[in-house]
C-alpha positions as CSV (number, residue, x, y, z in Angstrom):
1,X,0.0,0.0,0.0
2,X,1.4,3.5,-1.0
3,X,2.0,5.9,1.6
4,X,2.2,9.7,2.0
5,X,5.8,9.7,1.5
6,X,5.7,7.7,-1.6
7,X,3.0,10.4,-3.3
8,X,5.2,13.0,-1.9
9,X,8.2,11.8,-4.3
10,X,6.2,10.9,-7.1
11,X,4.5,14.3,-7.1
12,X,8.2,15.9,-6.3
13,X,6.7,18.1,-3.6
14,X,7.1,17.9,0.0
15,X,5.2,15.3,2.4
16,X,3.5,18.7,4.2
17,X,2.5,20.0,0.7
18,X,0.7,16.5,0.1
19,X,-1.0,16.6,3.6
20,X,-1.9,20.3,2.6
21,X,-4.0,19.4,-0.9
22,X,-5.7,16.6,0.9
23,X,-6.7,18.4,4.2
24,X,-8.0,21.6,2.3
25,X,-5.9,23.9,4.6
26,X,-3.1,26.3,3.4
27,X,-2.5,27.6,0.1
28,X,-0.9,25.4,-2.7
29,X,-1.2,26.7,-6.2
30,X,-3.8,24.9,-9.1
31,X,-0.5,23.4,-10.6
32,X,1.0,21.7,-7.6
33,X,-2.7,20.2,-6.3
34,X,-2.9,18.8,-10.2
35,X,0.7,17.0,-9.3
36,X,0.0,15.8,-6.2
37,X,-3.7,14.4,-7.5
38,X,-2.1,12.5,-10.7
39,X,0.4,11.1,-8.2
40,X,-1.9,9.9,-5.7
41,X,-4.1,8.5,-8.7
42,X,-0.9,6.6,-10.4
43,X,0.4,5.6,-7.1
44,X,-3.0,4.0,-5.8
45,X,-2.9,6.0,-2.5
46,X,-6.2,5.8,-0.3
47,X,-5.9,8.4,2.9
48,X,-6.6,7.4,6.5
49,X,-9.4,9.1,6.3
50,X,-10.4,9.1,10.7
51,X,-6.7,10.4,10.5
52,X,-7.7,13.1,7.8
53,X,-10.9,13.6,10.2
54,X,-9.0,14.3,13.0
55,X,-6.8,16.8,11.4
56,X,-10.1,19.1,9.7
57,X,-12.3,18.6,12.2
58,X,-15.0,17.9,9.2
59,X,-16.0,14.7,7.7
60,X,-18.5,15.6,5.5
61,X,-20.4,12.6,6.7
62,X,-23.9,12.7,8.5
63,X,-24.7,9.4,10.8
64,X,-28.2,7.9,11.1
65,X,-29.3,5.6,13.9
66,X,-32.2,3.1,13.3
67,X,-32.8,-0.1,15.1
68,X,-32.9,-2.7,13.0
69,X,-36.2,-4.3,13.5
70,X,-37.5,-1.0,11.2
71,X,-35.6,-2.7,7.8
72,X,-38.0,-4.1,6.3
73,X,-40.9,-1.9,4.3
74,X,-41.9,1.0,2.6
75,X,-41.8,3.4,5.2
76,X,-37.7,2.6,5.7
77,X,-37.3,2.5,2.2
78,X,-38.3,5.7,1.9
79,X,-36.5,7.1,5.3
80,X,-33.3,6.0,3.8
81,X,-33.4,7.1,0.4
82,X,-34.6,10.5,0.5
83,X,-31.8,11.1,3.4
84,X,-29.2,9.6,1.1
85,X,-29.9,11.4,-1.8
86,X,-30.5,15.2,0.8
87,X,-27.0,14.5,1.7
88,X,-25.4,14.0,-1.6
89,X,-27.0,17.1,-2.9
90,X,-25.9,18.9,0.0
91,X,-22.0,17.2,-0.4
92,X,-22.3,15.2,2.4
93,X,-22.0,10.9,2.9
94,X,-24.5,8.7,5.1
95,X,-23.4,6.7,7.4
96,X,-26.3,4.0,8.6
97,X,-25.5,2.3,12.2
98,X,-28.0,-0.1,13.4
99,X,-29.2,0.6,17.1
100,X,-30.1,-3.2,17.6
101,X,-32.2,-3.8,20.1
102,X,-31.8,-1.9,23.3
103,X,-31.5,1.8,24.8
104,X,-27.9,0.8,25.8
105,X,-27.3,-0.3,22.2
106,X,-28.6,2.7,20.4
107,X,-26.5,4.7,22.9
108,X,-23.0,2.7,21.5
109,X,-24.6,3.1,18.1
110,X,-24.5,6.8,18.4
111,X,-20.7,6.8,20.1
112,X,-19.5,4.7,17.4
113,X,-20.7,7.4,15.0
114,X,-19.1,10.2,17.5
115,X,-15.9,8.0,16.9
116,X,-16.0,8.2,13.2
117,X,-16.0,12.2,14.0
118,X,-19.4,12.2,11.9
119,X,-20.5,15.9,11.6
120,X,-23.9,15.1,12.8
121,X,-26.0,12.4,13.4
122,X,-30.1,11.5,12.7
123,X,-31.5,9.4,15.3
124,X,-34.4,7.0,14.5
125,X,-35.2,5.5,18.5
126,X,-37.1,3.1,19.1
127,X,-35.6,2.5,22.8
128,X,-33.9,5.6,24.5
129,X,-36.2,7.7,26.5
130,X,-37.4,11.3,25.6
131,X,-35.4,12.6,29.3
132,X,-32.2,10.5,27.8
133,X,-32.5,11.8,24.0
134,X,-32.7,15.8,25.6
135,X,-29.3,14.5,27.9
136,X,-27.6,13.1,24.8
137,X,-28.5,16.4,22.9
138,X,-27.0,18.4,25.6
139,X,-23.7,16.9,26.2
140,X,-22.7,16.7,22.7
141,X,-20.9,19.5,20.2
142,X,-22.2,17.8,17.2
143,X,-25.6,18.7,16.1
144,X,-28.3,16.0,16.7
145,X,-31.3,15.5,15.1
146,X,-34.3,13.3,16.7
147,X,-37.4,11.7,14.5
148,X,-40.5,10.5,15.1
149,X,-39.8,11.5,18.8
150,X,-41.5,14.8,20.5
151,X,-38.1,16.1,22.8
152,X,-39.5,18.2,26.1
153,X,-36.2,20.4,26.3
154,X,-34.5,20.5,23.2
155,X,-37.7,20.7,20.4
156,X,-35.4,22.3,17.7
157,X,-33.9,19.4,17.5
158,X,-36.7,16.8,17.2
159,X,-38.8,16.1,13.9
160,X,-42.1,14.2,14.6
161,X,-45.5,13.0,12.9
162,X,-48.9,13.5,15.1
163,X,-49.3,9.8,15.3
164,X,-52.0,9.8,17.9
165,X,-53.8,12.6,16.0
166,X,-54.1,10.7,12.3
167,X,-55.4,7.8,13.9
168,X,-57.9,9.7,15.9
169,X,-58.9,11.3,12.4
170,X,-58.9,7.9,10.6
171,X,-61.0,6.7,13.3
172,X,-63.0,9.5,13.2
173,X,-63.7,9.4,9.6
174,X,-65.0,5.8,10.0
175,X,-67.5,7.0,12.9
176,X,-68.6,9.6,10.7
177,X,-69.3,7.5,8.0
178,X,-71.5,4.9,9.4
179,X,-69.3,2.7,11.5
180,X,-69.5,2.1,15.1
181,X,-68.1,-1.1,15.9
182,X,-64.5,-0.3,14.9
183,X,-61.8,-2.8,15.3
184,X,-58.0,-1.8,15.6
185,X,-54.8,-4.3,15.2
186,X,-52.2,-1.9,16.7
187,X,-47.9,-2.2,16.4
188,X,-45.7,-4.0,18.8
189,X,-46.8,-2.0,22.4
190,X,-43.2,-1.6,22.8
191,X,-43.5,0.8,20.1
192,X,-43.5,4.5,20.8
193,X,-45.9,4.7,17.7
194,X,-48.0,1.9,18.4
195,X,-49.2,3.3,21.9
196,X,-49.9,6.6,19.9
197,X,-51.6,5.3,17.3
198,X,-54.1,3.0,19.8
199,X,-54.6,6.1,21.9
200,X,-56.0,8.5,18.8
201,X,-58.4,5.1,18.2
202,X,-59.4,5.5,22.0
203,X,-59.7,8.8,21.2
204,X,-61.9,9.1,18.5
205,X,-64.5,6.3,20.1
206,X,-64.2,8.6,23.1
207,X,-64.9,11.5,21.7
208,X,-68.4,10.1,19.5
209,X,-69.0,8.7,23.0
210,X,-68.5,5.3,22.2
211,X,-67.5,3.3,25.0
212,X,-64.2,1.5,24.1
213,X,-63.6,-2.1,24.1
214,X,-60.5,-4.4,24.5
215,X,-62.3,-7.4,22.5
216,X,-62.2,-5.2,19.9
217,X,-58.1,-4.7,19.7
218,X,-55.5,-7.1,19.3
219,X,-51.6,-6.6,19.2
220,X,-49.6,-7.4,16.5
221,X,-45.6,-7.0,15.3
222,X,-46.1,-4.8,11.9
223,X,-45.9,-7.9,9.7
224,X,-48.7,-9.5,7.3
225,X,-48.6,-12.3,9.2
226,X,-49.2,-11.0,12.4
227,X,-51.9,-9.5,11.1
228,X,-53.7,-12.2,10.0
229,X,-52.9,-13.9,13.7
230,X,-54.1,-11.0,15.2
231,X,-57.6,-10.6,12.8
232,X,-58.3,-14.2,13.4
233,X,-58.1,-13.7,17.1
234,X,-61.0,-10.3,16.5
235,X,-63.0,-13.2,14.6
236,X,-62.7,-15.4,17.9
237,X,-64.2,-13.3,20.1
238,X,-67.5,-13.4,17.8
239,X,-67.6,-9.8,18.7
240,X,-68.7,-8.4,15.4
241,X,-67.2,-5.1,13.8
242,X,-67.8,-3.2,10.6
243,X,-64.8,-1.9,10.2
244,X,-60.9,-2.9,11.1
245,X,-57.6,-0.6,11.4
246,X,-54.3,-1.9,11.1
247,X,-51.8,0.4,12.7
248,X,-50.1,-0.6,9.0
249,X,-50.5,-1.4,5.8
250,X,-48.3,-5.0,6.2
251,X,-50.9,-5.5,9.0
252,X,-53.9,-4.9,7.4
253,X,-52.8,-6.9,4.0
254,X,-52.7,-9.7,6.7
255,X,-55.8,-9.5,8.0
256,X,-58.0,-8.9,4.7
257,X,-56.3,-12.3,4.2
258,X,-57.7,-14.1,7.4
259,X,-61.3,-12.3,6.8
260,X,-61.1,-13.4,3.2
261,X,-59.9,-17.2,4.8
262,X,-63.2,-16.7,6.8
263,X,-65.7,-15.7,4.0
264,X,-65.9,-12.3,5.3
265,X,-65.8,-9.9,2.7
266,X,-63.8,-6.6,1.9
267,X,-65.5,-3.9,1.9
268,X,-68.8,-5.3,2.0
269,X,-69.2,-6.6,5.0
270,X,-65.8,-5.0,6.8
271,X,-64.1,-2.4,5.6
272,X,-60.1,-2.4,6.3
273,X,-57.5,0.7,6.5
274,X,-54.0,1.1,7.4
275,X,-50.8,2.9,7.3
276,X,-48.0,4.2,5.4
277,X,-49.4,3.4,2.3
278,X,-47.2,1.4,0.8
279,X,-46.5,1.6,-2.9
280,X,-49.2,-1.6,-4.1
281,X,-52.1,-0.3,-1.7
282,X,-53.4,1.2,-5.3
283,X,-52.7,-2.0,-6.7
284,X,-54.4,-4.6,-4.2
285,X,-57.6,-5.9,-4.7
286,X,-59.5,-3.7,-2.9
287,X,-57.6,-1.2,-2.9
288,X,-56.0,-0.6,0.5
289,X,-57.2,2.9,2.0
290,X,-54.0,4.6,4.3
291,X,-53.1,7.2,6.6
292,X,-49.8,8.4,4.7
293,X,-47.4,9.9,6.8
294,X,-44.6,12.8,5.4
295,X,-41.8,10.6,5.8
296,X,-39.9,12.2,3.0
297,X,-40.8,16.1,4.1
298,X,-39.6,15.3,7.8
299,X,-36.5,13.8,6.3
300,X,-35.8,16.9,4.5
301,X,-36.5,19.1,7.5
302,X,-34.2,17.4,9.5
303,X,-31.3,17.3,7.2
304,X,-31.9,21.2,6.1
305,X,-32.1,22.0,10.4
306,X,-28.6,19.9,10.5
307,X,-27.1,22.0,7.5
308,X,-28.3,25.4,9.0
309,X,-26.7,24.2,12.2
310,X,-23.4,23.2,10.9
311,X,-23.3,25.9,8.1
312,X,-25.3,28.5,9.5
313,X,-28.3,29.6,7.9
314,X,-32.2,29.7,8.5
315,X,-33.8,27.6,11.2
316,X,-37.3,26.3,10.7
317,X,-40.0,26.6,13.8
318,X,-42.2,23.7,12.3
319,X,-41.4,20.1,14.1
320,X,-44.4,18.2,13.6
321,X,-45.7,17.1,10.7
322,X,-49.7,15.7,9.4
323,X,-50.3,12.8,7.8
324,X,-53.2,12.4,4.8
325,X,-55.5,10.2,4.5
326,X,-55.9,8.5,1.7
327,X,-60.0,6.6,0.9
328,X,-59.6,4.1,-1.7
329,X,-61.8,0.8,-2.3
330,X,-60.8,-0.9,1.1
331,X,-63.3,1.0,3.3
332,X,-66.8,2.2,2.5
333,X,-70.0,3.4,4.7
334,X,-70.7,1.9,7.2
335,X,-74.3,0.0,8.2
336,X,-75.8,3.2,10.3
337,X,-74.6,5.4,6.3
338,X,-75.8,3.3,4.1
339,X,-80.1,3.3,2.4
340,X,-81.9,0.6,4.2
């Protein structure tokens, strides 16, 4: 492997000259970078670059933090694409770290990223507390962003989406359209999300004063398959329902499966809605209805807040975000809408 020295020669220039082109600092003339760039080219030299990061100060790379069990899907998909391609327009790389599956592992996540001397870092949690996100924030120079989590002390630095209030609207919207026995799969209850999004349902029912009730919710792990375990336990109950949210959209393709499995028709005799929704709920047959949250305009906020922060420049106010909701064949009126 070449080595400073060995450019340096090539290039006939000084070792310090070399370290000077590829740092940025001190003035070397158009001529002499040219040298030292076709030497470093012919001689195959690849620079330490945590070495080169601890003698800038800048990395040009932006971490993210996301625990792995979030991988899979649409909504990730999207996540991690629009911050990749943010970052390259803005110069900067992306640097994904999974947080695993723990508090204490999301924190080592986010010191191995400090380690790399990442500029800043985006933090997806699923584990740490909102107390221990504010602490983190505060004893740390690099900016730190926070989504999908509402920060008490620090909400400049937090991006979130009203989870509890677009459920309580795409509950509400089923009330108002006939239903009244409303079923609801929610996320793993571990999930920040999933508690929101089960207390807009509670909300909504509370709010048309309709008194809830647990026979009519079941838990599920945000695959299809749980799902269908988790619509196939509603069914056992024989507590009837008219209508069935799935806190998303994997969810709810799972249980139009086990209603279909038990000659209970979609929408006709329950009509079924999710989240996210994913890029075939057009496409299904019925076609899924969704709550569709702003994955990508969060994303962008926090990666423009992170920019104005390490490059000065305007600072939005706006940190949470409404999702839209999106009627398509999956969900009609209910028995108290429709002509007798």
């Amino acid at each position: 492997m070449s080595t400073m020295q060995q450019v340096a020669k090539k290039a006939g220039v000084s070792k310090a000259t070399v370290s000077r082109v590829l740092s940025g600092k001190g003035y070397v003339s158009e001529a002499t970078k040219q040298q030292v760039f076709q030497a470093i080219e012919e001689a195959g030299y690849r620079p330490n670059l945590l070495a080169r990061n601890l003698a800038s100060s800048k990395s040009q790379c932006i971490g993210l933090v996301v625990t792995n069990t979030l991988y899979n899907g649409s909504y990730f998909n999207e996540l991690l694409s629009q911050a990749a391609r943010k970052l390259e327009a803005n110069g900067r790389q992306l640097i994904l770290v999974d947080g695993k599956h723990s508090a204490a592992e999301e924190q080592q996540a986010i010191q191995f990223l400090l380690d790399l001397r990442c500029d800043a870092i985006i933090l997806y949690p699923r584990f740490l507390s909102v107390d221990a996100l504010d602490l983190i924030v505060e004893q740390h120079k690099q900016p730190i962003m926070v989504v999908n989590r509402k920060l008490r002390k620090h909400q400049s630095h937090c991006i979130c989406c009203d989870h509890q209030g677009s459920s309580y609207l795409a509950t509400r919207y089923l009330l108002e359209h006939g239903h009244r026995q409303i079923a609801f799969i929610s996320g793993s209850l571990d999930s920040p999300t999933a508690i929101e999004r089960l207390n807009g349902y509670r909300q909504a029912l509370s709010s048309h004063s309709i008194a809830f009730q647990p026979l009519l919710v079941a838990e599920g792990k945000w695959s299809a398959a749980s799902g269908a375990v988790a619509a196939e336990a509603l069914l056992a109950t024989q507590h009837p329902f008219s209508a069935l949210i799935a806190s998303n959209d994997d969810m709810a393709i799972g249980a139009i499966k086990a209603l279909n499995a038990a000659d209970i028709k979609v929408p006709e005799q329950v009509s079924v809605l999710g989240f996210d929704n994913i890029p075939n709920a057009p496409f299904l047959n019925p076609a899924l209805s969704s709550v569709k949250d702003p994955v990508s305009d969060m994303i962008n906020e926090v990666i423009n807040r992170l920019i104005a922060m390490l490059d000065g420049g305007y600072l939005s106010k706006e940190n949470i975000f409404l999702s839209d909701l999106i009627i398509r064949d999956s969900v009609i009126d209910g028995p108290f809408m429709r002509p007798a």
